[in-house]
C-alpha positions in Angstrom: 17.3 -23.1 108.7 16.3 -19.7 109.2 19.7 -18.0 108.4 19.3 -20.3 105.4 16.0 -19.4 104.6 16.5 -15.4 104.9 19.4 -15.6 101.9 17.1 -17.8 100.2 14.7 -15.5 100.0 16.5 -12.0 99.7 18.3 -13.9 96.5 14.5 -13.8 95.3 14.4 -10.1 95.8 17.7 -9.5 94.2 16.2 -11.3 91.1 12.9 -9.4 91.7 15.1 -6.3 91.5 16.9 -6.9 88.2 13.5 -7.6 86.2 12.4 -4.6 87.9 15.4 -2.6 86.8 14.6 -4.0 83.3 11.3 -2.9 83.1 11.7 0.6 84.0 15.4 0.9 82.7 16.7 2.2 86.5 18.9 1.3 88.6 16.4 -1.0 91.5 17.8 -2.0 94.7 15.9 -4.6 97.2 16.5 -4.0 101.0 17.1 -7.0 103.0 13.8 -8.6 104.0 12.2 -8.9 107.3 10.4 -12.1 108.6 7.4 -12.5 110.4 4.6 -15.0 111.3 1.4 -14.6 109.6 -1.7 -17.0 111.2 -4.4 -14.9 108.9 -5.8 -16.3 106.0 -4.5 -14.0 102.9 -7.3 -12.6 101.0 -7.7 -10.4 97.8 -8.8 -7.2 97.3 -8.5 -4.0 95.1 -5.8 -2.3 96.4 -3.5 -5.4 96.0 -2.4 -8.0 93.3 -1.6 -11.5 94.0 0.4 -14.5 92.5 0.8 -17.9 93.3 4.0 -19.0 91.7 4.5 -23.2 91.7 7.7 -24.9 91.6 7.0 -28.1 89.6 9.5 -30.5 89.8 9.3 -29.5 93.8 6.4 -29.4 94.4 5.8 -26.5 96.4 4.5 -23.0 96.1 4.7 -19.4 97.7 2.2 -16.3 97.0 3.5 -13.1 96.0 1.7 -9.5 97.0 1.7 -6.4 95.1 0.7 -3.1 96.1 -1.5 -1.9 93.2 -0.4 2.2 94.2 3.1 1.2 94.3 3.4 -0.6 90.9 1.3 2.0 89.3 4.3 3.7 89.5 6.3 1.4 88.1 3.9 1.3 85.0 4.1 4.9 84.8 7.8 4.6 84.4 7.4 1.8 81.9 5.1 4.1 80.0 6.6 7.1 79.8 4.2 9.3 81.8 3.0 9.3 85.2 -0.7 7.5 86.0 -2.9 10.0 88.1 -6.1 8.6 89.5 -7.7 5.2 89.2 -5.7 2.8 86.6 -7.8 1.4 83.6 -8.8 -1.6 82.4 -5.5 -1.9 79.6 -3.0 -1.0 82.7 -4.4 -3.1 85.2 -3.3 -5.6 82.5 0.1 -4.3 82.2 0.1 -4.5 85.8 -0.8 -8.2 85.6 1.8 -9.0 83.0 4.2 -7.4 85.3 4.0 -9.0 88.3 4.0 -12.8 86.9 7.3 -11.7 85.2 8.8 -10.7 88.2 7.2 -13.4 90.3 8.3 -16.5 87.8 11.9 -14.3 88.4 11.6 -15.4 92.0 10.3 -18.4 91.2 13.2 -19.6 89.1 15.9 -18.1 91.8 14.0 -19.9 94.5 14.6 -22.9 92.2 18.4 -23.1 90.9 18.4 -22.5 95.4 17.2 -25.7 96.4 18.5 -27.4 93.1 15.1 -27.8 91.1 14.3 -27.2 87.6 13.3 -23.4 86.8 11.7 -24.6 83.8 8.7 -25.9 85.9 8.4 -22.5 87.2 5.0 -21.3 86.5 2.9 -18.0 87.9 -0.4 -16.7 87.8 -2.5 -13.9 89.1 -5.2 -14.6 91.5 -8.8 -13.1 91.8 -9.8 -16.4 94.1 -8.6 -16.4 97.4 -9.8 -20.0 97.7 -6.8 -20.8 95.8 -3.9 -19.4 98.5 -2.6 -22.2 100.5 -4.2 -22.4 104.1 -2.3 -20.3 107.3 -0.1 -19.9 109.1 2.8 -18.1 106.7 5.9 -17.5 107.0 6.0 -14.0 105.7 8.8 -12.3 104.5 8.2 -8.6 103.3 10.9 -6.1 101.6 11.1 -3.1 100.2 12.3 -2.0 96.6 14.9 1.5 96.1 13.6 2.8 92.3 16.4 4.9 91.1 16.0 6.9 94.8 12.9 8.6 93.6 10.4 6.0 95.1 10.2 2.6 97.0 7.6 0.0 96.3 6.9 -2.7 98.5 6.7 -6.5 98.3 5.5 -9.7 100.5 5.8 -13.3 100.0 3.8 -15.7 101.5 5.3 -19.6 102.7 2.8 -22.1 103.7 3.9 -24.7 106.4 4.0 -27.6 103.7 6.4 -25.2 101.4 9.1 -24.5 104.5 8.9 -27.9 105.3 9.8 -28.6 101.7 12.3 -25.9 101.3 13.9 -27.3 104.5 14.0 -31.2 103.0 16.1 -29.6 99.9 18.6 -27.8 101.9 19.8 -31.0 103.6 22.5 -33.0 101.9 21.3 -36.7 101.1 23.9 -39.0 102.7 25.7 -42.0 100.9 23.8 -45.0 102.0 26.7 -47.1 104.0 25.5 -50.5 102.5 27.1 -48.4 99.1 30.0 -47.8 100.6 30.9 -51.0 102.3 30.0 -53.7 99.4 32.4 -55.3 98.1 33.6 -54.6 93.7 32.7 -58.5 93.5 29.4 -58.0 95.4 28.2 -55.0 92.9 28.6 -56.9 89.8 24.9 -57.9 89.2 24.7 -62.0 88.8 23.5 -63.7 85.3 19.7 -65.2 86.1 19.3 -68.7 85.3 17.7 -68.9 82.0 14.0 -69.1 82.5 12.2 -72.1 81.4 10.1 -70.3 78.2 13.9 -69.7 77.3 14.4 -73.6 77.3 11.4 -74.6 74.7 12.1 -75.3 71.3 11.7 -72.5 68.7 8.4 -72.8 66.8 8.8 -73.0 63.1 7.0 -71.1 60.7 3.8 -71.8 58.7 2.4 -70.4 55.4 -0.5 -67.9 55.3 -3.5 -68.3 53.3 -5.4 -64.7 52.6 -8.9 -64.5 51.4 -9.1 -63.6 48.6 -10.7 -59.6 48.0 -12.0 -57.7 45.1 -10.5 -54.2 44.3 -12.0 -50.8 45.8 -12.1 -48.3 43.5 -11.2 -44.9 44.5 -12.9 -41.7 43.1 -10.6 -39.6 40.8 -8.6 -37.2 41.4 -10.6 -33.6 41.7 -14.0 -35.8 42.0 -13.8 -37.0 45.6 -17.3 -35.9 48.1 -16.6 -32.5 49.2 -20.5 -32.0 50.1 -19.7 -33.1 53.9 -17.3 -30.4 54.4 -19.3 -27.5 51.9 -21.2 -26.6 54.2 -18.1 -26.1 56.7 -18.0 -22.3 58.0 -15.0 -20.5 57.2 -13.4 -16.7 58.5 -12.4 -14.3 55.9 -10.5 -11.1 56.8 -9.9 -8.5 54.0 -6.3 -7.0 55.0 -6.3 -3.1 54.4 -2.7 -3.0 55.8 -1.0 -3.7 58.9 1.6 -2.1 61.4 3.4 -2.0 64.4 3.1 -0.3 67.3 4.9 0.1 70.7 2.6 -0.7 73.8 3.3 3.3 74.8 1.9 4.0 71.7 -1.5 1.9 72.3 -2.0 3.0 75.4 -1.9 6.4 73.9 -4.0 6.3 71.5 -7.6 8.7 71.4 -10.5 9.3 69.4 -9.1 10.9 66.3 -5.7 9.5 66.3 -4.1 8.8 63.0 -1.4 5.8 62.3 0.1 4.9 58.8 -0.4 1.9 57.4 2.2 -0.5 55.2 0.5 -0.2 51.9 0.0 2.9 49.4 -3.7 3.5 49.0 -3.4 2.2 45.1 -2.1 -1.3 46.4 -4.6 -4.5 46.6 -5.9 -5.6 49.9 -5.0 -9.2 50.9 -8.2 -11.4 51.4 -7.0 -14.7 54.3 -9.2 -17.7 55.1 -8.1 -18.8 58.6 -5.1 -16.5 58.0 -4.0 -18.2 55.1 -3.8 -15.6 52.0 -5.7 -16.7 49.3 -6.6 -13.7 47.0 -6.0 -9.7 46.1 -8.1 -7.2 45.4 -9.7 -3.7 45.0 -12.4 -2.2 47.3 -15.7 -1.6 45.4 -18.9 -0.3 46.5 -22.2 -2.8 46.7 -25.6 -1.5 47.6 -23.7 1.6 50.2 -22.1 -1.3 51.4 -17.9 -2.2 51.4 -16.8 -5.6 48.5 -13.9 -7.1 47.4 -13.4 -7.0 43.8 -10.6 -10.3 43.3 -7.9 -9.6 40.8 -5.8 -12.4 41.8 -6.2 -15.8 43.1 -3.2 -18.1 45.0 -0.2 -15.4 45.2 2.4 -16.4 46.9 1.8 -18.6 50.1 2.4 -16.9 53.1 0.7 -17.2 56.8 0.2 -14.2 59.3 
């Protein structure tokens, strides 16, 4: 099993590699990983990030555990320009995003190993160390080649139920030998004897008598009670314009940066209700405060 267990799991590096490799468009090559035995509880703290990825249709789990230094790096790469100092609020949530991707990524190898569905492969970060599984781990740790300019580290985490798990899924089921032995005759499944409700006669039918009820009539059209939903609070957004960014671009933005919109400054501003449009029109001025003048109502039906 542990021969087994060591390709298993540098086949989740190799995957861990490519999405890597992906990210920060660079050749990324995982080393082959080293096993120990952990008997500590894992815990969280700021210097590392943490998944717990879950196997569904298996059943089973394994923690994941990022070096923040390392994959601030990696960001930096993704990004365009080194990170110096302390990361920020908008890349510690890059860095977030980044490790579930490459976690489900070992999640779904580990999966299509043992034969289980990698759609049930799910990942999450976690602040909670409550949440790990309880020691001892089987820890397997490895190290990641970025293009020969840097190495970032990575540990995964097995908890006893897990290996014991994993090692259930490796083993072939065996044919059962009453299968194998019965008879053609014997497998053909016999007719019951039909069962005495079968056997009673079939009841005939009887006419149906209805009371007899006066019409309801229905408001008309246009005229139904709209006073219980009048008073029903609804969002409206007045569109300036819209565009798109790249998330290099949004993480560079600063205090007197300037992007273009879609729409020439002569063009009506779309009015939405719960991001339905609804209506056009021109920006006035009301009592040093910012209106919507409508000049159309209904055009064409479109959602954001």
């Amino acid at each position: 099993m542990t021969e087994e267990m060591n390709a298993t799991v540098d086949a989740m590096f190799t995957a861990a590699a490519g999405v890597m490799g992906s990210l920060v468009d660079r050749s990324v090559t995982a080393n082959p990983a080293e096993a120990a035995r952990a008997d500590a509880s894992l815990k969280t703290d700021k210097d590392v990030v943490a998944t717990l990825t879950e196997i569904g249709s298996a059943g089973l789990n394994f923690v994941t555990i990022y070096h923040v230094a390392d994959f601030g790096r990696i960001i930096g790469l993704m990004l365009g320009s080194p990170i110096e100092g302390e990361m920020d609020a908008m890349q510690m949530s890059i860095v977030s995003e980044t490790v579930q991707q490459i976690s489900t990524s070992m999640g779904e190898q580990l999966a299509k190993e043992i034969g289980a569905d990698p759609e049930s492969v799910k990942s999450e970060v976690v602040n909670d160390a409550t949440a790990f599984p309880a020691p001892p781990f089987d820890e397997y740790t490895s190290t990641f080649d970025v293009a020969g300019e840097f190495t970032v580290g990575l540990v995964v985490d097995f908890d006893g139920v897990a290996l014991g798990k994993l090692a259930g899924a490796t083993e072939a089921s065996p044919e059962p030998a009453a299968a194998q032995s019965a008879p053609a005759s014997a497998a053909a499944p016999k007719t019951p004897p039909p069962s005495p409700a079968a056997q009673r006669p079939t009841p005939q039918p009887q006419p149906v008598s209805f009371t007899a009820m006066a019409p309801t009539h229905a408001p008309k059209v246009g005229h139904a009670n709209l006073d219980l939903v009048h008073d029903v609070p609804l969002q409206i957004s007045a569109v300036l314009g819209r565009t798109a960014l790249s998330l290099r671009d949004v993480v560079g933005l600063q205090t007197g940066s300037v992007f273009e919109l879609d729409k020439l400054s002569t063009d009506p501003i779309d009015l939405y209700v719960n991001n339905i449009l609804i209506a056009r029109g021109e920006v006035v001025v009301v009592d040093d405060k910012f209106a919507v003048k409508i000049s159309e109502l209904n055009p064409t039906a479109e959602k954001v």
